[in-house]
C-alpha positions as CSV (number, residue, x, y, z in Angstrom):
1,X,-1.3,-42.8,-4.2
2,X,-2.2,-40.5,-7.0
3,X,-4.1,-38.4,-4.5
4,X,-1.9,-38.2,-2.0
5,X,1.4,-36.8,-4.5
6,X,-1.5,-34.0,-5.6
7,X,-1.7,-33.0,-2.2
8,X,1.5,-33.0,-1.0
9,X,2.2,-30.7,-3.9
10,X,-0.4,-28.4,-3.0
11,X,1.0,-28.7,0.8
12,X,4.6,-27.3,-0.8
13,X,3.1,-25.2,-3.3
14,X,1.3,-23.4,-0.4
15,X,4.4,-23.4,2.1
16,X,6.6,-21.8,-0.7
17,X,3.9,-19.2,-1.2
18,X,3.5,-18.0,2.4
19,X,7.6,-17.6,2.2
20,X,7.7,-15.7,-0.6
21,X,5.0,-13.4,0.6
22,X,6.8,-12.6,4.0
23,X,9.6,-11.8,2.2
24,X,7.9,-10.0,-0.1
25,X,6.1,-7.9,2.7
26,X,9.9,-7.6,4.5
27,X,11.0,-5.5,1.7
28,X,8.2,-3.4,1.3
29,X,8.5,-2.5,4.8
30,X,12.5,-1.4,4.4
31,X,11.4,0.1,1.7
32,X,8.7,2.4,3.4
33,X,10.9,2.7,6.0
34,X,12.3,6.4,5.1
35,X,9.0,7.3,3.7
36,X,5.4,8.7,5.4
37,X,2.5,8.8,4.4
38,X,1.0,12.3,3.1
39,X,-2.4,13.4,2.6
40,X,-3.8,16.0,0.5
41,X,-1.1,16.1,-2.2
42,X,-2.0,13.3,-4.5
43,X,-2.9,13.8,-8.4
44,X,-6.1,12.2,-9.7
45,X,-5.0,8.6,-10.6
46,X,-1.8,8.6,-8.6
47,X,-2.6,7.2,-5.0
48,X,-0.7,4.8,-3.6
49,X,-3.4,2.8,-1.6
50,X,-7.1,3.0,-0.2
51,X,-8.0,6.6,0.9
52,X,-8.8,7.6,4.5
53,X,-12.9,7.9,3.7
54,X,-12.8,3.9,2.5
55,X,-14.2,4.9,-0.7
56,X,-12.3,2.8,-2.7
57,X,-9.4,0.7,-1.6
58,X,-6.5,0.2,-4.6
59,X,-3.7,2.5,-5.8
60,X,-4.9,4.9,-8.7
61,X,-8.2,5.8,-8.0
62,X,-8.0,9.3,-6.5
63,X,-11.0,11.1,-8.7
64,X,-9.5,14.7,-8.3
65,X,-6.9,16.4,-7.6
66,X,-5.0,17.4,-3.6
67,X,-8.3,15.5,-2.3
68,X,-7.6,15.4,1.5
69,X,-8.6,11.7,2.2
70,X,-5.8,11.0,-0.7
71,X,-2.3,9.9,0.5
72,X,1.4,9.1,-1.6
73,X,4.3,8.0,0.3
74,X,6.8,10.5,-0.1
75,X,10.6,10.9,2.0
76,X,10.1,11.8,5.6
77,X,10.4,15.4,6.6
78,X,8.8,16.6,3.0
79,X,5.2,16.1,3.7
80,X,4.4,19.6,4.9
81,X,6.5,21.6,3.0
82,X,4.4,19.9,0.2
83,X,1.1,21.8,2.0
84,X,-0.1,17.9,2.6
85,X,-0.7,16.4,6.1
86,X,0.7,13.5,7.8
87,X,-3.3,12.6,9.1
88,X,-6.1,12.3,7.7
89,X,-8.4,15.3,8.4
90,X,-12.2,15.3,7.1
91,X,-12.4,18.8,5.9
């Protein structure tokens, strides 16, 4: 009986999890929703995600500055004012 609470617990543990994380991924989708992603205007340290080139794969590890295969959401429409690009393009 012992073994079968344990399990049940991880059962609901695992259900609540996969909730949360759709709702989770719900919101960051509304709120990237008025946002694009722009290349060539990140700071060193400041990305948002992976770059284009796969050379790493987490937020702030750009290693220089306005590198091209480096991308920040930023509001729609403001990407090439900013001299970035809305692709990626191996320079």
């Amino acid at each position: 009986m012992n073994n079968n609470l344990i399990i049940r617990s991880a059962l609901a543990g695992l259900i609540a999890l996969s909730a949360a994380s759709g709702a989770i991924a719900a919101d960051d989708m509304k709120k990237n929703a008025d946002k694009e992603k722009c290349f060539g205007v990140t700071k060193a340290g400041k990305n948002d995600c992976a770059n284009a080139t796969g050379s790493h794969s987490c937020a702030g590890q750009a290693k220089k500055d306005m590198a091209a295969e480096e991308w920040n959401y930023v509001a729609k429409g403001t990407c090439e004012g900013m001299k970035g690009k809305l692709k990626y393009e191996k320079m």
